[in-house]
N, CA and C atoms of all chains as a GROMACS GRO file, in nm:
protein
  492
    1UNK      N    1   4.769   4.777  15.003
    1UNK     CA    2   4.831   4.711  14.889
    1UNK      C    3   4.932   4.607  14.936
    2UNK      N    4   4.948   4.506  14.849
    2UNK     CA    5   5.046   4.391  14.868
    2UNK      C    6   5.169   4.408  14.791
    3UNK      N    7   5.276   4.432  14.876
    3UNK     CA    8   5.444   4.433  14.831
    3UNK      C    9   5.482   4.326  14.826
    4UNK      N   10   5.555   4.277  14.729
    4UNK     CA   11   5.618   4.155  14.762
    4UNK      C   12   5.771   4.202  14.759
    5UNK      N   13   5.854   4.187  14.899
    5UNK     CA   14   5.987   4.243  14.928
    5UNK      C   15   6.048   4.110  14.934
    6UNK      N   16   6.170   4.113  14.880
    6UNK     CA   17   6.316   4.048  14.889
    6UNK      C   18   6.417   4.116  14.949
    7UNK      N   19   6.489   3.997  15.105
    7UNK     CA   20   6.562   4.031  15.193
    7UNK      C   21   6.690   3.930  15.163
    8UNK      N   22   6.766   4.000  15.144
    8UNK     CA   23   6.922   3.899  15.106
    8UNK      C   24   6.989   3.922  15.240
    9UNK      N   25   7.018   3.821  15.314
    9UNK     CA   26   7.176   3.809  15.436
    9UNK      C   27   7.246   3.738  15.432
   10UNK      N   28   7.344   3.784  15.426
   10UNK     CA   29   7.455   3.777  15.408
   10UNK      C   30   7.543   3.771  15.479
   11UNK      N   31   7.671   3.662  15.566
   11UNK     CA   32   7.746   3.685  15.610
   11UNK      C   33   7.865   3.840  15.582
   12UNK      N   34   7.879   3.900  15.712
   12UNK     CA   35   7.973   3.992  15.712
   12UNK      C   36   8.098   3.970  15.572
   13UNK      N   37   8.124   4.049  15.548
   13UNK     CA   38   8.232   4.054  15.418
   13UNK      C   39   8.376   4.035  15.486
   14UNK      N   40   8.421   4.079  15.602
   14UNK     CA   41   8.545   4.022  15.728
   14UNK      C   42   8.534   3.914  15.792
   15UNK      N   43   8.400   3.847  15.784
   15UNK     CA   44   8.411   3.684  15.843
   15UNK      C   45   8.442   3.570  15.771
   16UNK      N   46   8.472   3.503  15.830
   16UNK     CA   47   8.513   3.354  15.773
   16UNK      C   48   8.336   3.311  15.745
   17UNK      N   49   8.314   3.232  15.637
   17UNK     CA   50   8.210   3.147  15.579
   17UNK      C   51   8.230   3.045  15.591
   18UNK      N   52   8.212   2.957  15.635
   18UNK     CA   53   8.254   2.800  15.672
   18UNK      C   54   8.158   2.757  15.560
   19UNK      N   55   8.062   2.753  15.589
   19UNK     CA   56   7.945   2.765  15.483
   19UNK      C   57   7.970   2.747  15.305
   20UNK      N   58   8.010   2.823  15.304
   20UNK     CA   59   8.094   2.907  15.167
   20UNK      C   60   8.234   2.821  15.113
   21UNK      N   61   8.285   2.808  15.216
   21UNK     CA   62   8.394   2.706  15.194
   21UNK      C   63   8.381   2.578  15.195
   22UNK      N   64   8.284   2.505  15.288
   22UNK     CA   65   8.222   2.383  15.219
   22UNK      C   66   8.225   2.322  15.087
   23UNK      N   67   8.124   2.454  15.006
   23UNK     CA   68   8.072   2.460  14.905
   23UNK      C   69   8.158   2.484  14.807
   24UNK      N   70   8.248   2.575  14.813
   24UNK     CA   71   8.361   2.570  14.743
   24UNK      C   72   8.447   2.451  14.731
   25UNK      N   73   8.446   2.384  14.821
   25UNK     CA   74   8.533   2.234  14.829
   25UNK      C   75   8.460   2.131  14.756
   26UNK      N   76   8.364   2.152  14.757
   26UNK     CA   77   8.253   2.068  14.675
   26UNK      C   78   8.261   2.086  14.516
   27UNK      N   79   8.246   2.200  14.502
   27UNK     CA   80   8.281   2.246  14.375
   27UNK      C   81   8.406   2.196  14.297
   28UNK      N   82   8.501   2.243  14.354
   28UNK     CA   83   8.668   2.199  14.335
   28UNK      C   84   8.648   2.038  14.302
   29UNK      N   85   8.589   1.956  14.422
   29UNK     CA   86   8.546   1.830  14.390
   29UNK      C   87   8.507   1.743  14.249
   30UNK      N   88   8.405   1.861  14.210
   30UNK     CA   89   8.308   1.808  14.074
   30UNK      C   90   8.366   1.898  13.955
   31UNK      N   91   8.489   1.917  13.971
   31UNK     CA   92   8.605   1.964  13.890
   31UNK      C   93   8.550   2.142  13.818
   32UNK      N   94   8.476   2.199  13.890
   32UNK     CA   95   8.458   2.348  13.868
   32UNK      C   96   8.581   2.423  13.939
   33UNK      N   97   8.667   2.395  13.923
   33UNK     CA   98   8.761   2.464  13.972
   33UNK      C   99   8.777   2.626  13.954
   34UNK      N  100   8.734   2.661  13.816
   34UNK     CA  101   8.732   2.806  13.783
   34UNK      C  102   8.651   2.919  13.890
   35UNK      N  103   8.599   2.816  14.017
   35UNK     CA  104   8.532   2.879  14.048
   35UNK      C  105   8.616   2.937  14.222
   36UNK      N  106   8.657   3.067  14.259
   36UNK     CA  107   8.730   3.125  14.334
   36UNK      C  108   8.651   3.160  14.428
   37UNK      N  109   8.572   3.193  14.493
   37UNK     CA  110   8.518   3.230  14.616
   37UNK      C  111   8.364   3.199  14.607
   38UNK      N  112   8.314   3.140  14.728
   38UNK     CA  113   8.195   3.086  14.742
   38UNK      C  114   8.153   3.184  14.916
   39UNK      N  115   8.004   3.252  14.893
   39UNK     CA  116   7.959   3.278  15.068
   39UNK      C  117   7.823   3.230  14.997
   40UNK      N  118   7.780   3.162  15.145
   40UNK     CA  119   7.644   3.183  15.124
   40UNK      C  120   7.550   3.259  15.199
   41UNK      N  121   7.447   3.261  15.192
   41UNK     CA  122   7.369   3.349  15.320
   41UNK      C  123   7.216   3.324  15.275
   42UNK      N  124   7.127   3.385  15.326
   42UNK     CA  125   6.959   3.341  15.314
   42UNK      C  126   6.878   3.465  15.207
   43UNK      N  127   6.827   3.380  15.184
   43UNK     CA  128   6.752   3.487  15.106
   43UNK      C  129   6.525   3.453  15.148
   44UNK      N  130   6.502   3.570  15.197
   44UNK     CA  131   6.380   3.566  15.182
   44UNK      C  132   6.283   3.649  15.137
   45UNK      N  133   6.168   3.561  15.141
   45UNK     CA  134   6.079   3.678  15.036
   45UNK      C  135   5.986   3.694  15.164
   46UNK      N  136   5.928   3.812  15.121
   46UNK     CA  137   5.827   3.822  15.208
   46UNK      C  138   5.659   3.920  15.131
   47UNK      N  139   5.546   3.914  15.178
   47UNK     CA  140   5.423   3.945  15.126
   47UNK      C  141   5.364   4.045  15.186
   48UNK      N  142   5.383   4.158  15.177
   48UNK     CA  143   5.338   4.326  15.317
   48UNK      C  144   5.221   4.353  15.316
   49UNK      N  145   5.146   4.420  15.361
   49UNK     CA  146   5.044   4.478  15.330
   49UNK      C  147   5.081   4.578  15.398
   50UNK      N  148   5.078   4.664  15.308
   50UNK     CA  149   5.072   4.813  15.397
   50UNK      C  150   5.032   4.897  15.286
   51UNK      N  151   5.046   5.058  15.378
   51UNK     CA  152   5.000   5.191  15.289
   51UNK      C  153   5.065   5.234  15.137
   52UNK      N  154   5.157   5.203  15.159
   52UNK     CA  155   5.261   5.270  15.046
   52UNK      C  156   5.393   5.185  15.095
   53UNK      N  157   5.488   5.204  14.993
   53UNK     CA  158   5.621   5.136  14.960
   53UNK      C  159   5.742   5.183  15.103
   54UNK      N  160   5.718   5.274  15.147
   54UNK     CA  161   5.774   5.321  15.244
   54UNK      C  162   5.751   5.253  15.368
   55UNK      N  163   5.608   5.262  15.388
   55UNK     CA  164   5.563   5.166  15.499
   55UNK      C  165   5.601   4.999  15.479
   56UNK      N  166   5.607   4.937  15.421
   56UNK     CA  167   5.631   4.830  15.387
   56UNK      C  168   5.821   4.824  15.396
   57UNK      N  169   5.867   4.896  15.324
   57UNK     CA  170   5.986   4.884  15.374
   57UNK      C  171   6.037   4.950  15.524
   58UNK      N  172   5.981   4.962  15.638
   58UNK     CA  173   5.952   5.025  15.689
   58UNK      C  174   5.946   4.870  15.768
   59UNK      N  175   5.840   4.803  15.733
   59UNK     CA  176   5.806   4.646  15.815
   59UNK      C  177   5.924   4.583  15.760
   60UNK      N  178   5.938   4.589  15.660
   60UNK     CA  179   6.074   4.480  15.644
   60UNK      C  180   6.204   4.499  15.690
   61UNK      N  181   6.273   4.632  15.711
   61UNK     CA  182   6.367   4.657  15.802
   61UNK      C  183   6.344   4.638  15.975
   62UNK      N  184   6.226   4.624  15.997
   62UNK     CA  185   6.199   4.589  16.129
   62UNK      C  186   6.215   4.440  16.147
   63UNK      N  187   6.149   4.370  16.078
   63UNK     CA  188   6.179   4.207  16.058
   63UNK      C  189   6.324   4.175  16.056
   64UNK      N  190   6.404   4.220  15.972
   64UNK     CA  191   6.534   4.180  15.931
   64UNK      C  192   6.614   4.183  16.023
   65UNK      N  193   6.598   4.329  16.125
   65UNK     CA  194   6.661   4.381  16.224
   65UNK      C  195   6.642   4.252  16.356
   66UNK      N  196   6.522   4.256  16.354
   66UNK     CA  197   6.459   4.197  16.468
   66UNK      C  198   6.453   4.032  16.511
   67UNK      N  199   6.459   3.971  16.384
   67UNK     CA  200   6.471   3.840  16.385
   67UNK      C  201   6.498   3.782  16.257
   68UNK      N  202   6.529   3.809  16.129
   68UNK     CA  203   6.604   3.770  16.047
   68UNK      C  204   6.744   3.750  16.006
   69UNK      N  205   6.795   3.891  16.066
   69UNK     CA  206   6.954   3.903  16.032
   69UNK      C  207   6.979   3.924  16.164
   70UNK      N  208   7.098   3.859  16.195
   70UNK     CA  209   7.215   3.870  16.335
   70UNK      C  210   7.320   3.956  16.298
   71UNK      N  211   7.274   4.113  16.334
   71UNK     CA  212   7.355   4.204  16.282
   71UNK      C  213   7.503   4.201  16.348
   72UNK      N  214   7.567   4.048  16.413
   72UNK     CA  215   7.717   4.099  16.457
   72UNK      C  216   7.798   4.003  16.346
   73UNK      N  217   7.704   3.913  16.257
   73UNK     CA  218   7.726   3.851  16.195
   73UNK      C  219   7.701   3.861  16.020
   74UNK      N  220   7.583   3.946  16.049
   74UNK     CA  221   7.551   3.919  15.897
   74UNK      C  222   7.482   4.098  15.860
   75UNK      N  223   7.492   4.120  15.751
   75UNK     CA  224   7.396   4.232  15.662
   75UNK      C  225   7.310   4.188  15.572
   76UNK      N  226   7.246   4.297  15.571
   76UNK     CA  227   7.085   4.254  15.480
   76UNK      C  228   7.044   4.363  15.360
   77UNK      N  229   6.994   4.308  15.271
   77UNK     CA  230   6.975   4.409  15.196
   77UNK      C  231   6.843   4.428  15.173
   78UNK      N  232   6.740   4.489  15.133
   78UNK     CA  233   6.572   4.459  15.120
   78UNK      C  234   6.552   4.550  14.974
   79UNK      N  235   6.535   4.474  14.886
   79UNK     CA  236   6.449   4.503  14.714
   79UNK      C  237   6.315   4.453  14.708
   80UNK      N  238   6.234   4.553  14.635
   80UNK     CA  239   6.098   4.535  14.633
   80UNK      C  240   6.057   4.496  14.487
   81UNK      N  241   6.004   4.387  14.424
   81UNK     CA  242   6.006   4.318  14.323
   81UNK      C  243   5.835   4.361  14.286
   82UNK      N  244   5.809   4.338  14.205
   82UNK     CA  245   5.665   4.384  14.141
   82UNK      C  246   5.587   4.215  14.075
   83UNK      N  247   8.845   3.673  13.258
   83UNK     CA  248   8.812   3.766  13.318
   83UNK      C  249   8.758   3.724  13.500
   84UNK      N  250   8.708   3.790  13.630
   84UNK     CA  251   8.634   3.700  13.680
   84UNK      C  252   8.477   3.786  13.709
   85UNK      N  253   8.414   3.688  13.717
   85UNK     CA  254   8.247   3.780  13.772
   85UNK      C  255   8.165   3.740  13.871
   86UNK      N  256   8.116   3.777  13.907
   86UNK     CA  257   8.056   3.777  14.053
   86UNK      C  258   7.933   3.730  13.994
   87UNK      N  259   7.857   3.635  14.041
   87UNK     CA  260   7.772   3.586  14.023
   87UNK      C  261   7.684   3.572  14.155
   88UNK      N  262   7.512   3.546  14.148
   88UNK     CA  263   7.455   3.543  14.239
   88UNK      C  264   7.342   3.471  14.211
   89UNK      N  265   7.324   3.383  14.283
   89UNK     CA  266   7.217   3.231  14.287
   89UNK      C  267   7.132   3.301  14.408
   90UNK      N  268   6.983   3.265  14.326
   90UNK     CA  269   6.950   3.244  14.423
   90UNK      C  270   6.829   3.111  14.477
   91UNK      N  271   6.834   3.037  14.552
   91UNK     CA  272   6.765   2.865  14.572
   91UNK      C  273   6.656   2.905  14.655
   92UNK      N  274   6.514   2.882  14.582
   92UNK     CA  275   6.447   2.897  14.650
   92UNK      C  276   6.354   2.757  14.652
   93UNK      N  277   6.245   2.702  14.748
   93UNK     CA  278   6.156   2.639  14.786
   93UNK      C  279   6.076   2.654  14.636
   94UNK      N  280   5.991   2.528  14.561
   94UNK     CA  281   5.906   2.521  14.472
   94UNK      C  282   5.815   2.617  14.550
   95UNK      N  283   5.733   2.689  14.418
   95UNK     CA  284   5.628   2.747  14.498
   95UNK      C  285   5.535   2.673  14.537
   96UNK      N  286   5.487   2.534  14.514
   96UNK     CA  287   5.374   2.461  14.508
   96UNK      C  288   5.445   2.387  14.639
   97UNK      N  289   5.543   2.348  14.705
   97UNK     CA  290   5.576   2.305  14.850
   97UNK      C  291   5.588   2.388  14.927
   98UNK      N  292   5.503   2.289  15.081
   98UNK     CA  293   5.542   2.384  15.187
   98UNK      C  294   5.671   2.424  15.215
   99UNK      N  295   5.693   2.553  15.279
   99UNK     CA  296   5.804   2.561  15.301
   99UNK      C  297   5.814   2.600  15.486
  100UNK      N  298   5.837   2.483  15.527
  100UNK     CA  299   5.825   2.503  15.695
  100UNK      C  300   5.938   2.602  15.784
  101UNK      N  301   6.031   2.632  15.698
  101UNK     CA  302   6.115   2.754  15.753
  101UNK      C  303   6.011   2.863  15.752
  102UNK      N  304   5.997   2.916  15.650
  102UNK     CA  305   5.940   3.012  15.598
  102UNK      C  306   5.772   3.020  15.726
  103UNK      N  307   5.704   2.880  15.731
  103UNK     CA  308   5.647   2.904  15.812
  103UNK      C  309   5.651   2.956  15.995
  104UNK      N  310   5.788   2.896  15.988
  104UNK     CA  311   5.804   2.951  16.125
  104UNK      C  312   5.908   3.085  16.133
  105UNK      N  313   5.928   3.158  16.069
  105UNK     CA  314   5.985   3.288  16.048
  105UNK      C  315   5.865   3.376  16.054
  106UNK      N  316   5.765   3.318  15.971
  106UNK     CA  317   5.599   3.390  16.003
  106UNK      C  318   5.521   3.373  16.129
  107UNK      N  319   5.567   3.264  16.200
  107UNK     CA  320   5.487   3.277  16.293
  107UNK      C  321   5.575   3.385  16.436
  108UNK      N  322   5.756   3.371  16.375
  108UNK     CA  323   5.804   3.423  16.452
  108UNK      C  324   5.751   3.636  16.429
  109UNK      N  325   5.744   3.625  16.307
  109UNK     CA  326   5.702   3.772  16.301
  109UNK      C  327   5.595   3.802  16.390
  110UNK      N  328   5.475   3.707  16.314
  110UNK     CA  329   5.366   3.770  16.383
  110UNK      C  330   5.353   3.802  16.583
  111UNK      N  331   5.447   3.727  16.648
  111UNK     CA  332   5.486   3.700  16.755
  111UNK      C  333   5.547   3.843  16.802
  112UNK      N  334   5.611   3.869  16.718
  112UNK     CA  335   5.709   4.062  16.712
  112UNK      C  336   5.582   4.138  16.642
  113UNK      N  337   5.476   4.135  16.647
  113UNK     CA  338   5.368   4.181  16.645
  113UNK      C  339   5.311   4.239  16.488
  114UNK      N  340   5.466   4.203  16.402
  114UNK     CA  341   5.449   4.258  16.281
  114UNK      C  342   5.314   4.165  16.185
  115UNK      N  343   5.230   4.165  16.232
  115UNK     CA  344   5.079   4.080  16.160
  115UNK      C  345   5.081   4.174  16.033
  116UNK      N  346   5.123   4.250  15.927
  116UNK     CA  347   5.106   4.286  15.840
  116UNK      C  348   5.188   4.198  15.727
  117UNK      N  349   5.245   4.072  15.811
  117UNK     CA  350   5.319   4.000  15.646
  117UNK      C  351   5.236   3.890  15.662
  118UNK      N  352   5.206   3.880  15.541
  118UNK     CA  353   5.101   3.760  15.501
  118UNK      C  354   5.212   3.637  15.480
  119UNK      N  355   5.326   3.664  15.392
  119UNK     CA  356   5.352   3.513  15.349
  119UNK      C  357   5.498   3.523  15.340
  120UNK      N  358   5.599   3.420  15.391
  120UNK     CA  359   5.729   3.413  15.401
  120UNK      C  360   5.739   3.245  15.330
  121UNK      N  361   5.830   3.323  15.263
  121UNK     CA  362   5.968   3.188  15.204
  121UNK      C  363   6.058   3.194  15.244
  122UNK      N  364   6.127   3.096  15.290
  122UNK     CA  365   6.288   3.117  15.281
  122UNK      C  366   6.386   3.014  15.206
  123UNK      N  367   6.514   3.062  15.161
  123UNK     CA  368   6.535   3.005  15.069
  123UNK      C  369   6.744   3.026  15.094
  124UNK      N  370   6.768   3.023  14.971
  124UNK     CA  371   6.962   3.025  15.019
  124UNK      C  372   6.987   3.123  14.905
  125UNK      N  373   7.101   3.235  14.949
  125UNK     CA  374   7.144   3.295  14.860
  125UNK      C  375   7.288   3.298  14.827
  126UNK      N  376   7.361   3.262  14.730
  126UNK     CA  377   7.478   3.219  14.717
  126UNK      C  378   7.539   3.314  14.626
  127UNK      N  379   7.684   3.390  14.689
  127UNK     CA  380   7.773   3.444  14.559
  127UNK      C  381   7.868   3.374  14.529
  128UNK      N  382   7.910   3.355  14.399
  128UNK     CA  383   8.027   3.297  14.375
  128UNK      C  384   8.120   3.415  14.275
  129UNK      N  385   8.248   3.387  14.257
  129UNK     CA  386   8.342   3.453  14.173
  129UNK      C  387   8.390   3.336  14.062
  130UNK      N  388   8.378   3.340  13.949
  130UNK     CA  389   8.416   3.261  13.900
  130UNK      C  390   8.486   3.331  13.797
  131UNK      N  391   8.601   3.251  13.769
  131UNK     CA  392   8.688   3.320  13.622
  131UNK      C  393   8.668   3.216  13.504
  132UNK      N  394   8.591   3.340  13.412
  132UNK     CA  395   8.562   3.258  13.272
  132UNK      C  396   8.639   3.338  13.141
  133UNK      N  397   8.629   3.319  13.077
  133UNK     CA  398   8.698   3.399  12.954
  133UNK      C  399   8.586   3.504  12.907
  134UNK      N  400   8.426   3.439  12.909
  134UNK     CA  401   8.330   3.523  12.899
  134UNK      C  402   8.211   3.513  12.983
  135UNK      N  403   8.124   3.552  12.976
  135UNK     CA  404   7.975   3.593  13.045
  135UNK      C  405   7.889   3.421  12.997
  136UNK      N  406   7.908   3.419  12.909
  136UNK     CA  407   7.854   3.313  12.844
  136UNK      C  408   7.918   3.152  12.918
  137UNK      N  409   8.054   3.153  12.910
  137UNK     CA  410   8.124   3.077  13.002
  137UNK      C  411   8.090   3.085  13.168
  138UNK      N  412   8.087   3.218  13.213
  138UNK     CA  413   8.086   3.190  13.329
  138UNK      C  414   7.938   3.170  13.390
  139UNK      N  415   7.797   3.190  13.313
  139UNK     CA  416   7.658   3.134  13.328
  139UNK      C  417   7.669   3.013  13.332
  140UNK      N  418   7.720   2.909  13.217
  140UNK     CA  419   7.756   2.796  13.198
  140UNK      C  420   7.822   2.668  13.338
  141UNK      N  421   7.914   2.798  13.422
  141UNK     CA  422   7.990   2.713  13.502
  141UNK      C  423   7.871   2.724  13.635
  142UNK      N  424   7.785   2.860  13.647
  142UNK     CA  425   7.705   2.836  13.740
  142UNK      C  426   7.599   2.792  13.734
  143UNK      N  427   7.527   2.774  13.651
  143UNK     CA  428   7.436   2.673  13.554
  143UNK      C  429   7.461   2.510  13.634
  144UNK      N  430   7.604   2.530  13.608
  144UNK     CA  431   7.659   2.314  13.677
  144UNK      C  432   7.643   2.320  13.785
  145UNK      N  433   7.715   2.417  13.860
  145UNK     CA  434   7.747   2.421  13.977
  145UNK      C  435   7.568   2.403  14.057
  146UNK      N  436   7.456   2.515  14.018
  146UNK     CA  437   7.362   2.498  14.072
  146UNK      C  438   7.268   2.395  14.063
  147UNK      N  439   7.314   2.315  13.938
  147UNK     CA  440   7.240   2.172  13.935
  147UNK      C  441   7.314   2.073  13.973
  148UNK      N  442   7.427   2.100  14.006
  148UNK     CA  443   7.540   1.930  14.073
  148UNK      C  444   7.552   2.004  14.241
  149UNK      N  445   7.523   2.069  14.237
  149UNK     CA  446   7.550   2.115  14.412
  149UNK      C  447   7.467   2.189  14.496
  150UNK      N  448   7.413   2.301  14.454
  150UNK     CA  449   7.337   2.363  14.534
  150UNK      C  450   7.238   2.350  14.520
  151UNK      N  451   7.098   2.300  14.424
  151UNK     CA  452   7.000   2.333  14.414
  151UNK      C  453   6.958   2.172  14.435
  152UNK      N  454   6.841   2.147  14.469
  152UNK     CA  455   6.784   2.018  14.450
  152UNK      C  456   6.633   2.019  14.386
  153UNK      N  457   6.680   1.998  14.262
  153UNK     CA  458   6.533   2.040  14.176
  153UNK      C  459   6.410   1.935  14.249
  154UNK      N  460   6.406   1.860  14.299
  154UNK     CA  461   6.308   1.808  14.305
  154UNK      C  462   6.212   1.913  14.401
  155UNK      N  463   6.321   2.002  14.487
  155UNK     CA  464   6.216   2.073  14.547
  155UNK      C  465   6.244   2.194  14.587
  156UNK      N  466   6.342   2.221  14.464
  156UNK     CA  467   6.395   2.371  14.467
  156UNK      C  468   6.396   2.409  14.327
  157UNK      N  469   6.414   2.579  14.286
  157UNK     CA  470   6.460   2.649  14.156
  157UNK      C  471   6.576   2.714  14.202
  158UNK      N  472   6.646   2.764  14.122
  158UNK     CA  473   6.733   2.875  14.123
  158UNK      C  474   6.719   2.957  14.019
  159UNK      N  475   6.764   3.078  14.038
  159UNK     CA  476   6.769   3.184  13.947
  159UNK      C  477   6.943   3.218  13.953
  160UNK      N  478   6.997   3.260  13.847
  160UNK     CA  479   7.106   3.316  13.811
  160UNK      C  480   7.141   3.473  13.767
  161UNK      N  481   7.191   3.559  13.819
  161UNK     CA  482   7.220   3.658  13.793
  161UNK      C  483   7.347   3.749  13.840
  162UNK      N  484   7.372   3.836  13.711
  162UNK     CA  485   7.529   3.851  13.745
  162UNK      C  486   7.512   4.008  13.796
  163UNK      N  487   7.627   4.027  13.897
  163UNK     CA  488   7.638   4.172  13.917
  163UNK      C  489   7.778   4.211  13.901
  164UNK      N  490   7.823   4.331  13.878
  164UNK     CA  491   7.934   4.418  13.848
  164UNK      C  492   7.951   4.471  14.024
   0.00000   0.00000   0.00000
């Protein structure tokens, strides 16, 4: 069967976002000021094939681990969408 | 009040998306050949203080069409979390 999984990363919640603050300055810029904290981070989807929902999340924590997320930097979260 | 809000910018589905292709080729490389298809895309939180829910969709609504998103070859989705 085909999973279609969603992987969110996210810079660490103790790091600086340079990223994030950019974007926030940008904002402030185009007069959204109401707007108080900006991070960004990646979001991907991905297409499994595997046995069951387990196995599949199972491949996607291996991916994330392995070459998606830079775990000294960032966390990941993985939701499975229908 | 303020609320946490969460964007997320992804690639049209009808364009290539050449990140996404080489995150797949990097999988299949880590031997994981069970994912058929990768996107990648940006995931953004913001905090914004609105008076309501309605207000604060509104301010990320702007924000993702004057800054983060580039419709010509992106969507975003909007959604709030507690």
């Amino acid at each position: 069967m085909t999973y279609n999984v969603q992987i969110k990363v996210m810079p660490l919640k103790d790091l600086l976002d340079p990223q994030g603050k950019a974007v926030l300055g940008g904002l402030q810029n185009l007069g959204l000021g109401n707007v108080a904290d900006v991070r960004v981070g990646k979001h991907i989807t991905l297409q499994i094939d595997a046995e069951n929902e387990a196995a599949a999340k199972q491949i996607a924590d291996e991916a994330s681990k392995k070459l998606l997320a830079n775990p000294v930097m960032e966390f990941y979260e993985i939701e499975f969408v229908n």
